[in-house]
N, C-alpha and C positions, 0 to 999 in steps of 0.2 A: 504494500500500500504506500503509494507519495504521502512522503508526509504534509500535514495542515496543521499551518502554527503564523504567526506573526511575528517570530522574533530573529531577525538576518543576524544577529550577535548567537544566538544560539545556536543557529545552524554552521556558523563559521565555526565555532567551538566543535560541533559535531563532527567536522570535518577534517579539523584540521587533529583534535586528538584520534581519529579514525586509523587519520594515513599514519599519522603517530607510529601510533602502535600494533600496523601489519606490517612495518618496517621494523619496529622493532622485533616482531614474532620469525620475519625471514632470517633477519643478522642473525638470531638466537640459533637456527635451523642450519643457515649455511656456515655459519664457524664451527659448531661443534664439530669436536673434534672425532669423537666415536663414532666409527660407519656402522655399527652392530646397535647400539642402544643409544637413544637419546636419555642423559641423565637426569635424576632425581631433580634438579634446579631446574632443568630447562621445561621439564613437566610439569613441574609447582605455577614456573614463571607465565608457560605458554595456556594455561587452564586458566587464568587470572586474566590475561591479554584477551579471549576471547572469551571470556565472562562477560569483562566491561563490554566490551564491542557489542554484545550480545543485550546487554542491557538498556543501553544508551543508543540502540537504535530500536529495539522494544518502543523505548518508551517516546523517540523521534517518530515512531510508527512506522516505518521502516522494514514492515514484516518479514519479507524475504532477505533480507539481509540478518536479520536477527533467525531467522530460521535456518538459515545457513550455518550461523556462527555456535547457533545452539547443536547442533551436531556435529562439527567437528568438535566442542567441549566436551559432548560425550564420550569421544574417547580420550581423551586426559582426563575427564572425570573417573575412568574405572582404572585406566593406568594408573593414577594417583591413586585410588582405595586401594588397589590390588598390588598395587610395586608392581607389577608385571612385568619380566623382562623377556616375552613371550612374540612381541611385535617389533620385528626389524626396522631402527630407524629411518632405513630407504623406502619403507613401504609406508612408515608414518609423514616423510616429508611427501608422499604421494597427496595425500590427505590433506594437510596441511598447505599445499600451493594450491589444489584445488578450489579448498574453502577462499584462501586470500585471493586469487585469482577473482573468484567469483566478486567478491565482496567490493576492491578495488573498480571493479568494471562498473558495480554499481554507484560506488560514491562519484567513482569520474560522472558518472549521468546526472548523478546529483547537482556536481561543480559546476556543470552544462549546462544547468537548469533544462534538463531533459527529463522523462520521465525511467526510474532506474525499476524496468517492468523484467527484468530477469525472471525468468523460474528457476527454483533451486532444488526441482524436485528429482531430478536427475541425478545430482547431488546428494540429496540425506537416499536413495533407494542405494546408493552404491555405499556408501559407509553404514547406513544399515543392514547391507550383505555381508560386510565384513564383521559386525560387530556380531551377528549370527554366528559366521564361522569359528569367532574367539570365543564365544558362550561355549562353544558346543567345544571346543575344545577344552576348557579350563574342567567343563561340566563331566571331561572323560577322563580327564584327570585325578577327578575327586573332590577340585577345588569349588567354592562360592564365591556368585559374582553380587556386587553388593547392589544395593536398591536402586531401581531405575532414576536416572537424573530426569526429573520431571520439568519441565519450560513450563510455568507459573507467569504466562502475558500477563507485564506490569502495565497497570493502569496509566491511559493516556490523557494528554492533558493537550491542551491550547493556551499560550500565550496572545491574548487580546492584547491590540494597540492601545494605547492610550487612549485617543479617543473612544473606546468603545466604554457603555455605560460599567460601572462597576458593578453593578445590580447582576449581572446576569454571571456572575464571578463564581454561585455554585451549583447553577446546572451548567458550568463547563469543568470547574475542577472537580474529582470527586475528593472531599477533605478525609472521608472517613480511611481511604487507600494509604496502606505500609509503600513509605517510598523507599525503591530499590539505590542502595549507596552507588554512588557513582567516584571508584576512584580519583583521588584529587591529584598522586603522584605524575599520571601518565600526559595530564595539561602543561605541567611544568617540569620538564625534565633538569636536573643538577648535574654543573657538570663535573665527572670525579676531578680531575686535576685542581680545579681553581673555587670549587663548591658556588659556583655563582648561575644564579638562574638563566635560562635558557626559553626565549619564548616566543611564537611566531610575530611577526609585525607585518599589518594590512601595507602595501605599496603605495594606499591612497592615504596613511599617516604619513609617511614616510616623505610624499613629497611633497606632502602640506608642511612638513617640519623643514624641509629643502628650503619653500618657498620665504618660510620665515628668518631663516639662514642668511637668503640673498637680501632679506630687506632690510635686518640688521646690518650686514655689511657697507649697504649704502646709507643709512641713516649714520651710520660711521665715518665714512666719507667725506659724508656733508655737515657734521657738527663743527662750531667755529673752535679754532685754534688758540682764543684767548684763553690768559692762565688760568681764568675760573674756569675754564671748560677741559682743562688738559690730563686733570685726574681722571674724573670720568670719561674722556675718552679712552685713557690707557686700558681702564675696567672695562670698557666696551668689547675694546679691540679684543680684551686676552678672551670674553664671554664668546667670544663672535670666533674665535679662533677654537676654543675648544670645541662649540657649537657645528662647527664644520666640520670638525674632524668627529664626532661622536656621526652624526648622517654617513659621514663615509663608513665607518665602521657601522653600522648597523645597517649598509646597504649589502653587506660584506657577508657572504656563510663558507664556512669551511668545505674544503674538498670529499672530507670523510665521508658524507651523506651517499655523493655520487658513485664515490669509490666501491661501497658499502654495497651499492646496485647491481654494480659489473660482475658479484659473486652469483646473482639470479639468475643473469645470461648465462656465464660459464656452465655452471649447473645444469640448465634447460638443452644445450646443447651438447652438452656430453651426455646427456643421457639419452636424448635421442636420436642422437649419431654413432652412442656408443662407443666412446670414447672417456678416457681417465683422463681428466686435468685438472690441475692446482692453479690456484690463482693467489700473486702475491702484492701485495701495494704496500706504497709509500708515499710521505710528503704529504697527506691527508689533511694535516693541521692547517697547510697553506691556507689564507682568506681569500678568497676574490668576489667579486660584486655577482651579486644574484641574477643580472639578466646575464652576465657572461655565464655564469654555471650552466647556464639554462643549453647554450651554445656546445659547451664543452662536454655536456652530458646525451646528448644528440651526437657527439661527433664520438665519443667511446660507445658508445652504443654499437655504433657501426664498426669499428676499429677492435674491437672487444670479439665481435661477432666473427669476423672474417679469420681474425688471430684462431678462433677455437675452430673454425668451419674449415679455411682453405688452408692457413697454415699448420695445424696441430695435426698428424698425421693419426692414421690406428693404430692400435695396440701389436698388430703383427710388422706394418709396414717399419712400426721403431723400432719394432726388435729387431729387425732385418740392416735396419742401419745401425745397428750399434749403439742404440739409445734406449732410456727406458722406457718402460710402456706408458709412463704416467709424462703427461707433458706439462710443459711449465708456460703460465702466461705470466707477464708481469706488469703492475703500472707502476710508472714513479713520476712524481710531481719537483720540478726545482727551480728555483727563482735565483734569478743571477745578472745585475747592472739591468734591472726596470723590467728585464722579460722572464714568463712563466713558461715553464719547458714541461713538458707531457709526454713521456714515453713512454707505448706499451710496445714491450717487446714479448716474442715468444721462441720456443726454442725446438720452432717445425721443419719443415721439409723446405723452406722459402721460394723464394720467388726463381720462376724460369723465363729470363732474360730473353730465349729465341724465341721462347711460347708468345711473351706480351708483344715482341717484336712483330712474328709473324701474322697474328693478329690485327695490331695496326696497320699491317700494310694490306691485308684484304679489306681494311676499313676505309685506305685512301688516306692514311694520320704521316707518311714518311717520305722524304726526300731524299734519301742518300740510304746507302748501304745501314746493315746494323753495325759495322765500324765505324761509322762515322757518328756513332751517338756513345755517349757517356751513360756510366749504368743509370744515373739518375734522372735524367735524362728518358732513357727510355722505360723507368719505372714511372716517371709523370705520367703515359698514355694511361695507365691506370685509374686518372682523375676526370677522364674524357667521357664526355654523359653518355649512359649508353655501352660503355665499354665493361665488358666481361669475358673471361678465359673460361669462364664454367659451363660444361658443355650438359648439366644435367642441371635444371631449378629447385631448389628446396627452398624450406620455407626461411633459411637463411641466408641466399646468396645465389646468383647466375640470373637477376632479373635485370642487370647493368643500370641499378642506381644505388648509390651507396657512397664510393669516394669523391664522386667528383659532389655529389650532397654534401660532405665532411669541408671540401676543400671552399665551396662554394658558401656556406655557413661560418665559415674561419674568417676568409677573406671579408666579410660584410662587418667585422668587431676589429678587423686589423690584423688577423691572424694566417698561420700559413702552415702546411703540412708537407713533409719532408719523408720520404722513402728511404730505404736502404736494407739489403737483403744480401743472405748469403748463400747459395743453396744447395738445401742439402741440411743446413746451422741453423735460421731463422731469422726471422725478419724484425726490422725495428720500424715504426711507426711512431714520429715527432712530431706536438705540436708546439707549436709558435706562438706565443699571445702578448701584446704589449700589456703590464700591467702599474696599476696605481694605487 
C-alpha cells in the first residue's frame, strides 16, 4: 500500500534511515569473513536491521515492503533462538540480497515519487520453502523449533497538516494503540574514530546556507574601513571565513560509502559467472564533494564491473597460467598537488592489444599500421561509443556502452581516464579528478 501521510520531514526520515541500514545489512554480509556460517553478531545485528525496516514501514504503511522484511526476519529470528549452525552462509546471503534487493527497488519508487507497487509474494513463497525444508530437518533430528515469529500490523496513523482542524485528531490517530519502538541509533550513526555525529543534510539547506555565505562575504566587502568599524570587520571576516569552509566541508562525504558498494558488484558477478574474487580498497577516508561522488560512483561501477567480467579470468583458465584461482580486484584512492587518483587494478588475463587493434580497424577508428600507435594509444579505442571486443552479451558487458560513459562522465567534472595493461598480468584502470 502507498503510503498517506502529510509529513515530507517524515518521509525523508523514512528514507533516508531505510537506505541506512540495507547498507548497513550488505557491508555486515559482504565483509564477513566466514564463507561457512555467518556469526552470532552478524545474526543479532542483521534481525534488529530488518526489525526496524520492518517496523517503520509497517507503520509508513508501506505493506509490501514490510512484508518483505518480515520474512527475511524470520529466518534470523529462528537462527537466533536456535544458534543454528545448520544454514550455509552462501545460501543465507541468497536470502538476504533478495529481500534488500527487493526492498531498495521499492524505496527508489518511493524517492521517484512513483508508486513502489512491487509484489513480494514470490518472495516470502521461496523463503517459506526453505524455512519448510529447515523445520523438517531440525524436526528429524530430534530438535524444536521455537514459536512462530508472528507480524503483529502496527497500527497506522496520518500526520495532518496544520491547517487541518484538530478536532478530527482521534478518528485519525488510534491513542488507545502500543507504539512499536523505532530504533533511535540507526538515524544517527557515530563515528568510531572521532565519536562525532554523522547525519544526512537536504542539498536545499545546504545551498540556502551557501547563499548566506556569499552574502556575508559581501556585506564584508562593503562595511567602511573607519576605526570604529575595523574590529568588527576583523570578526566578520574570520565568521565568514570559517562559514565557508564549514559549507565546503559538509558538501564533502567520504569515499568509504562508495567503496563499500563495489563489494555488491564483485559479489553479484562472481557468483554468476562463477568465479572466486577478493576485492580490496583503500584511501576510503578521502573527502570529496557529493555531486562528484555521485560521478565517481557511476564510473566504478562500470570499471568494477569489466575488472570482475572481462579481466578476472576462471578458476581453471588461472590455474593454467600459473595463478591462483581466487582473483584479486583492487581500489585505491590518493590525493597528490590538488589531484585525486583512483585506481582499480586487477590481477586478470589483461588487455589484447591486436584484438582492440583489429577491431578498430573493421570499425574504420585507424590510420596507420598497429606500429604506428603507442599501447595507450591504442587502448583509448576502448573509450569509442559503441566499441566492444565481447563477442557474447551478458548482463554485464558486450552491449558497447560502458567506457566511453566512464570517460564521457569524467571529462564533464574535469576529469580523465587512463588505460594500461599487461597481458597475460592485468590491467590498471586510472582516474583523474581535479580536486578542492
Amino acid at each position: 500500500m502507498e503510503g498517506s501521510y502529510g509529513s515530507d520531514g517524515m518521509l525523508d526520515m523514512y528514507l533516508y534511515e531505510s537506505f541506512q541500514l540495507l547498507e548497513q545489512m550488505e557491508t555486515i554480509v559482504l565483509l564477513e569473513k566466514n564463507e561457512e556460517f555467518l556469526d552470532e553478531e552478524s545474526v543479532q545485528e542483521i534481525f534488529r536491521i530488518v526489525h526496524t525496516i520492518k517496523g517503520t514501514s509497517g507503520i509508513m504503511m508501506y505493506d509490501n515492503i514490510a512484508a518483505a522484511a518480515h520474512k527475511l526476519e524470520d529466518i534470523f529470528y529462528y537462527l537466533r533462538e536456535t544458534y543454528s549452525e545448520g544454514v550455509a552462509a552462501k545460501e543465507l546471503k541468497e536470502y538476504i540480497f533478495m529481500v534488500s534487493d527487493f526492498i531498495e527497488e521499492e524505496l527508489t519508487k518511493i524517492k521517484e515519487v512513483r508508486n513502489p507497487d512491487g509484489d513480494p509474494e514470490k518472495i516470502i513463497k521461496y523463503i517459506d520453502a526453505f524455512l519448510l525444508k529447515w523445520k523438517a530437518k531440525i524436526w528429524e533430528e530430534g530438535g524444536e523449533f521455537p514459536p512462530e515469529n508472528v507480524y503483529v500490523e502496527p497500527s497506522q496513523f496520518y500526520i495532518a497538516p496544520a491547517e487541518e482542524r484538530s478536532d478530527k485528531l482521534p478518528s485519525i490517530i488510534d491513542l488507545g494503540a502500543e507504539p512499536e519502538p523505532i530504533p533511535g541509533d540507526y538515524v544517527i550513526k557515530h563515528s568510531v574514530e572521532k565519536g562525532e555525529a554523522i547525519i544526512g543534510v537536504s542539498e536545499g539547506k545546504l545551498d540556502r546556507l551557501t547563499r548566506l555565505v556569499e552574502s556575508l562575504l559581501e556585506a564584508e566587502k562593503n562595511t567602511p574601513e573607519e576605526s570604529d568599524w575595523q574590529e568588527m570587520r576583523e570578526k566578520l571576516l574570520k565568521i565568514t571565513d570559517e562559514l565557508e569552509d564549514t559549507v565546503t566541508q559538509m558538501r564533502k562525504t567520504s569515499l568509504a560509502g562508495t567503496f563499500r558498494r563495489m563489494n555488491r558488484i564483485v559479489y553479484d558477478v562472481s557468483r554468476k559467472m562463477d568465479k572466486q574474487i577478493e576485492l580490496n580498497v583503500s584511501g576510503g577516508s578521502l573527502e570529496v564533494d557529493r555531486k562528484t561522488i555521485v560521478c565517481i560512483s557511476d564510473s566504478l561501477i562500470h570499471l568494477v564491473r569489466n575488472a570482475a567480467d572481462h579481466g578476472i579470468e576462471g578458476r581453471d583458465e588461472r590455474l593454467q597460467a600459473g595463478k591462483s584461482e581466487k582473483g584479486r580486484i583492487s581500489i585505491e584512492a590518493k590525493l597528490n598537488d590538488g589531484i585525486l587518483s583512483i585506481f582499480v587494478r586487477d590481477d586478470g588475463r589483461g588487455i589484447d592489444k591486436r584484438r582492440i587493434f583489429d577491431k578498430a580497424s573493421r570499425k574504420g577508428l585507424v590510420s596507420k599500421d598497429i606500429a604506428g600507435y603507442t599501447d595507450k594509444e591504442i587502448y583509448r579505442f576502448l573509450t569509442c561509443p559503441g566499441f566492444t571486443t565481447k563477442e557474447k552479451v551478458t548482463e554485464y558487458s558486450g552491449r558497447g556502452i560502458g567506457l566511453d560513459a566512464v570517460v564521457g562522465g569524467l571529462e564533464k567534472i574535469g576529469g580523465s581516464l587512463d588505460i594500461d595493461s599487461v597481458q597475460g598480468e592485468g590491467t590498471e584502470m586510472l582516474i583523474r579528478l581535479p580536486y578542492a
